[in-house]
Backbone as a ProteinNet text record, in pm:
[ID]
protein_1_A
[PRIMARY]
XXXXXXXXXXXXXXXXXXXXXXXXXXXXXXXXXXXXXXXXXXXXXXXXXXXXXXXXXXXXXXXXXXXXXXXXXXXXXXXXXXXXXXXXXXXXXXXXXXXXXXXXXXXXXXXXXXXXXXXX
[TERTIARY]
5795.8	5656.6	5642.9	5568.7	5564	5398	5341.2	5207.5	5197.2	5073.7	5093.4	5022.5	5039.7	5048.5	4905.8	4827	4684.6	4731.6	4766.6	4797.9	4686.9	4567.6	4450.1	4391.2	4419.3	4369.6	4506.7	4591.1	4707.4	4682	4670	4606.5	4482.1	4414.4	4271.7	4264.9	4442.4	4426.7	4453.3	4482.4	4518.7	4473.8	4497.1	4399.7	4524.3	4645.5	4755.6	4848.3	4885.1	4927.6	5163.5	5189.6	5370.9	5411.8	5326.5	5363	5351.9	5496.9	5515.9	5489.2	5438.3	5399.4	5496.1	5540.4	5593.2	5513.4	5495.9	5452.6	5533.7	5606.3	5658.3	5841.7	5937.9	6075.3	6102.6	6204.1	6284.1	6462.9	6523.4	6661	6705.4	6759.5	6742.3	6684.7	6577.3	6447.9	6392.3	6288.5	6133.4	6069.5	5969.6	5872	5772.4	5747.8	5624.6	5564.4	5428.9	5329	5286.3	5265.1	5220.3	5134.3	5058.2	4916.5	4998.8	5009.3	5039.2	4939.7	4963.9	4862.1	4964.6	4932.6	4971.9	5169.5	5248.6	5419.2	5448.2	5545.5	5636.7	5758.3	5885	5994.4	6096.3	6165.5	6282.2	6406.7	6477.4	6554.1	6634.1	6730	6837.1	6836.7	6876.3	6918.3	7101.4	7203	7330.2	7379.3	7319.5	7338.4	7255.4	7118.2	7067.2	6997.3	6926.5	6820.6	6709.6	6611.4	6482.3	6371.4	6295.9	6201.3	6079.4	5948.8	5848.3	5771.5	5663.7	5592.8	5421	5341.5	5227.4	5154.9	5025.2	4946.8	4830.3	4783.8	4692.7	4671.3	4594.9	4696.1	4746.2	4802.7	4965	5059.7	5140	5275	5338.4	5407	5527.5	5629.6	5768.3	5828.5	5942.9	5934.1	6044.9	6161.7	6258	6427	6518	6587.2	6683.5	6693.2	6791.1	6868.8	6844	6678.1	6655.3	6489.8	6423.3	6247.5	6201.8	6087.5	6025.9	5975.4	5903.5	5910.5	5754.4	5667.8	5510.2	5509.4	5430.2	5443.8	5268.1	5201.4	5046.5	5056.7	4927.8	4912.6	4960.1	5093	5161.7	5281.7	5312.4	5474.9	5554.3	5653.7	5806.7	5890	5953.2	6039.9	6169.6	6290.1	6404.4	6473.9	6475.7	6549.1	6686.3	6790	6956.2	6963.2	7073.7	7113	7209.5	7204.7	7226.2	7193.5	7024.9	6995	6874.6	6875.3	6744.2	6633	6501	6368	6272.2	6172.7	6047.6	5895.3	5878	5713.5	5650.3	5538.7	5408.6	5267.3	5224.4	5043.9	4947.1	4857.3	4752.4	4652.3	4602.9	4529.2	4590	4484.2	4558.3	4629.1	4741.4	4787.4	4853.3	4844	4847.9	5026.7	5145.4	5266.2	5308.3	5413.5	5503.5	5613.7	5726.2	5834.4	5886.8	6020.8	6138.7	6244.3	6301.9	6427.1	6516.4	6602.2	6697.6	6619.5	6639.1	6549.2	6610.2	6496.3	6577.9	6596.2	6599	6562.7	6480.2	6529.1	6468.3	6328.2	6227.3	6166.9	6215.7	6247.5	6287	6432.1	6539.2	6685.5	6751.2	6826.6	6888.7	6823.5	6700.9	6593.5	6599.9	6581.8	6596.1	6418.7	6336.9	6235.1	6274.5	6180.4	6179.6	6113.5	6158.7	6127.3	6065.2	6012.7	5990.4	6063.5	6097.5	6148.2	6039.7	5913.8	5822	5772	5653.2	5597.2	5512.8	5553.6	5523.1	5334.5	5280.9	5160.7	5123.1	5073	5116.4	4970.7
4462.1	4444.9	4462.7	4564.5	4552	4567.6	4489.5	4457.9	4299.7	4284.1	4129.9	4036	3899.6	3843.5	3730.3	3727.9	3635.7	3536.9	3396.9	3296.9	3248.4	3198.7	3128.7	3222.5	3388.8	3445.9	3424.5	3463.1	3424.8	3264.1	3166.6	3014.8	3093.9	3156.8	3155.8	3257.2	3301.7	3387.6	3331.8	3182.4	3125.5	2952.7	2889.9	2774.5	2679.4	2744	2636.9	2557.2	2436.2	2375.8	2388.4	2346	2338	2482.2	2559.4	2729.2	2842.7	2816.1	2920.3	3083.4	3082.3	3269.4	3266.2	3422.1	3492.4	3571.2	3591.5	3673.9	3779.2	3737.1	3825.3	3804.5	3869.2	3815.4	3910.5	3753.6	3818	3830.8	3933.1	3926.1	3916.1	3821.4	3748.2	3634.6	3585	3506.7	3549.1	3436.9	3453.9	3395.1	3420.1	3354.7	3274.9	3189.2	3104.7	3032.7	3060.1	2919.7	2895.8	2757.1	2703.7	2544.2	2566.1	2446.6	2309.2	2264.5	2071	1970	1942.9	1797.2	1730.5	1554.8	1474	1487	1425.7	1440.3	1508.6	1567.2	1686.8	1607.4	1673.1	1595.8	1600.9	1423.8	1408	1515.4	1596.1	1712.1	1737.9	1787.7	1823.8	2009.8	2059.2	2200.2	2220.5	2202.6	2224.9	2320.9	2422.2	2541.9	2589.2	2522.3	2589	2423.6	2464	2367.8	2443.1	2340.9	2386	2330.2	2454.2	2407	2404.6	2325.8	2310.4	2287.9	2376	2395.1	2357.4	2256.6	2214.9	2306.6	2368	2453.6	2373.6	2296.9	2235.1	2106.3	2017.6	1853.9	1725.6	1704.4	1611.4	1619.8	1596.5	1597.7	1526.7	1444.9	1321.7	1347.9	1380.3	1380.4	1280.1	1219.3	1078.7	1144.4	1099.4	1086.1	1014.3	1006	895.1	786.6	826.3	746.6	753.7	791.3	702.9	710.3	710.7	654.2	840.8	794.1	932.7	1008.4	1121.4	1164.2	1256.6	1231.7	1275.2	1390.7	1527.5	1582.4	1630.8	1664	1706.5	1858	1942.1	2056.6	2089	2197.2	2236.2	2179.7	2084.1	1986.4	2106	2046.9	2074.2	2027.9	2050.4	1968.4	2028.9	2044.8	2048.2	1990.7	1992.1	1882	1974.8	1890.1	1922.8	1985.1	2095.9	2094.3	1944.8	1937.6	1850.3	1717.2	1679.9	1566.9	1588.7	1430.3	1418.4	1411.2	1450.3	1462.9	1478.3	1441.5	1430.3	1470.1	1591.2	1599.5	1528.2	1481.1	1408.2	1447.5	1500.6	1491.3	1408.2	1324.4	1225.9	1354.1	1437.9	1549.2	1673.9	1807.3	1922	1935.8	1971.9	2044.9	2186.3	2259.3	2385	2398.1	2448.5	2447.4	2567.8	2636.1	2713.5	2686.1	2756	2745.1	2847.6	2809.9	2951.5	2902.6	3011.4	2948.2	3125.1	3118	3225.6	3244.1	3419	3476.7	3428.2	3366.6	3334.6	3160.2	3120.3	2956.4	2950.4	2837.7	2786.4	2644.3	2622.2	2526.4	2394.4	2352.6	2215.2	2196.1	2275	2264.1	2223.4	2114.4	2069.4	1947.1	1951.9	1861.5	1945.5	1834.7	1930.7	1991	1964.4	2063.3	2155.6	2268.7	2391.4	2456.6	2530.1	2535.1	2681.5	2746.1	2851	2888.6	2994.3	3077	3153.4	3160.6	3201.2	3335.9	3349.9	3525.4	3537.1	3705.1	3808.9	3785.7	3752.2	3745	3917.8	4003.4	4201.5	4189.5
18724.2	18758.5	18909.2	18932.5	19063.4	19121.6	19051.6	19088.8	19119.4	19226.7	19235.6	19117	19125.8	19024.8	19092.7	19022.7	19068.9	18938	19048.3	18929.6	18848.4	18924.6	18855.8	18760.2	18729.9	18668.9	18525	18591	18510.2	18371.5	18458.1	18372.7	18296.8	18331.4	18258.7	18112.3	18146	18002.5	17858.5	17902.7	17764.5	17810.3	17710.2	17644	17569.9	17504.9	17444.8	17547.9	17579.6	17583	17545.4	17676.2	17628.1	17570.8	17648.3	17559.5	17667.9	17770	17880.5	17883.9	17983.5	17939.6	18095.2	18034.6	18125.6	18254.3	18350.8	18427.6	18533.6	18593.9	18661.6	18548.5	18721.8	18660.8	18781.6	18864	18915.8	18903.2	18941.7	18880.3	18776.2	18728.7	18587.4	18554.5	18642.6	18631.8	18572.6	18448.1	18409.3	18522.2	18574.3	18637.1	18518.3	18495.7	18405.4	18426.2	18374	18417	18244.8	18292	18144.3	18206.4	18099.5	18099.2	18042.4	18052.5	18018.1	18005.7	17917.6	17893.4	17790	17792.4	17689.8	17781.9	17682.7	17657.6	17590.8	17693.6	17596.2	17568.3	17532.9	17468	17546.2	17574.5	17635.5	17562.8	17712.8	17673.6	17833	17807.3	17947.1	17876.6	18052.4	18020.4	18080.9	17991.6	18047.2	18161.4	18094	18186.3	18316.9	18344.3	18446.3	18493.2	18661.1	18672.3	18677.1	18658.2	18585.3	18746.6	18817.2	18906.8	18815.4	18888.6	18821.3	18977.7	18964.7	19073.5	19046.8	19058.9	19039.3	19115	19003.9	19090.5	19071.4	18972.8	18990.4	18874.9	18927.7	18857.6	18886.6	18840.6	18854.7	18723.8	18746.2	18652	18702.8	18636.1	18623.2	18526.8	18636	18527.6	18504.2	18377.7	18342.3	18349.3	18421.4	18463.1	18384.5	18299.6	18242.7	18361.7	18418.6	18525.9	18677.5	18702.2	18830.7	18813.3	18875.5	18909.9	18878.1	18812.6	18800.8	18905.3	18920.7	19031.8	18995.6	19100.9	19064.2	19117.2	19132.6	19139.6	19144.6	19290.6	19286.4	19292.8	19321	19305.3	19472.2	19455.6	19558	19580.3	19512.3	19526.4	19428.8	19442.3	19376.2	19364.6	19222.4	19238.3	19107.7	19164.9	19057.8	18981.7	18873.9	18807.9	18749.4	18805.9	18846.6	18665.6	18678.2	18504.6	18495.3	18313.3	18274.7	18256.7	18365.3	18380.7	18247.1	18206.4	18092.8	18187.6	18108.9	18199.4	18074.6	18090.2	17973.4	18074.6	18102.8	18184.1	18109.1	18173.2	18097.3	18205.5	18177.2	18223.7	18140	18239	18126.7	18144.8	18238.3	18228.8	18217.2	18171.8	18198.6	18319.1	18386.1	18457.9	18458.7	18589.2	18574.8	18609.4	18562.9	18621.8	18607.9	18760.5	18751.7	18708	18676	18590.4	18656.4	18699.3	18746.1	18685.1	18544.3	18495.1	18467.1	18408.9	18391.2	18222.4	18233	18114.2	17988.4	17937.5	17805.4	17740.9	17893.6	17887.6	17791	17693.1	17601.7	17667.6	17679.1	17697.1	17684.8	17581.8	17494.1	17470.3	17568.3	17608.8	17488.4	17489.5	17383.2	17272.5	17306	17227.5	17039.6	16992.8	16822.3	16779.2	16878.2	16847.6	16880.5	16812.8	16831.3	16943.3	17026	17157.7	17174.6	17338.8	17358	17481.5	17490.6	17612.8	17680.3	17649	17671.6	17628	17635	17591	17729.8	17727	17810.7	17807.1	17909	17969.6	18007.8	17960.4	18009.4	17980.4
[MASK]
++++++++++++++++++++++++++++++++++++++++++++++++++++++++++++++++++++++++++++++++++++++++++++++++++++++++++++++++++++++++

C-alpha cells in the first residue's frame, strides 16, 4: 500500500465491535484499528507483544500480575508477549493495533478469534 491511510475515515467504515481490520502493513506487520466497547477476553500472545494505540476514548487494559494500565486518545501502550491482559472499554473506543501478520486477536484464549480483514 502505498497510499496514505486517513484513520478517522478508516473507523467510519465499519460499526462491529472486537473485529480488527487491516489497513496498511508494514514488513511483516498488519497495521489495525478496531472499535471496542464492553470486555473482550482474558488471553496472552506467546510469540509476539501486542501495541495498542488509543485514537479516540479510553481503554483499560486488566494485567494478571500488576495494576491495570489506562490508556486516553494518543497514549500507548505494550503489553510484553506472554503476559495475560483483558482490554475493557465502558464506551466505544477507537484503537490501533501493530502486531505480526497473522496475529490471531484472542491469542491463546479458547474463543474464536480474528487476525483481522483487509479494510481495501
Amino acid at each position: 500500500m502505498a497510499d496514505k491511510v486517513n484513520l478517522a475515515a478508516q473507523f467510519g467504515r465499519f460499526d462491529d465491535h472486537w473485529s480488527p481490520k487491516i489497513v496498511a502493513t508494514l514488513n511483516d506487520y498488519d497495521v489495525k484499528v478496531v472499535k471496542v466497547q464492553g470486555e473482550f477476553v482474558w488471553h496472552q500472545h506467546d510469540e509476539t507483544d501486542e501495541l495498542f494505540l488509543v485514537t479516540a476514548g479510553q481503554l483499560r487494559i486488566r494485567l494478571q500480575d500488576r495494576d491495570d494500565v489506562v490508556l486516553g486518545a494518543g497514549e500507548l501502550f505494550v503489553v510484553p508477549r506472554g503476559m495475560r491482559h483483558c482490554p475493557v472499554a465502558d464506551a466505544e473506543t477507537h484503537v490501533l493495533l501493530l502486531e505480526p501478520r497473522d496475529t490471531v486477536n484472542t491469542g491463546d484464549a479458547e474463543r474464536t478469534g480474528t487476525a483481522g480483514t483487509r479494510l481495501d
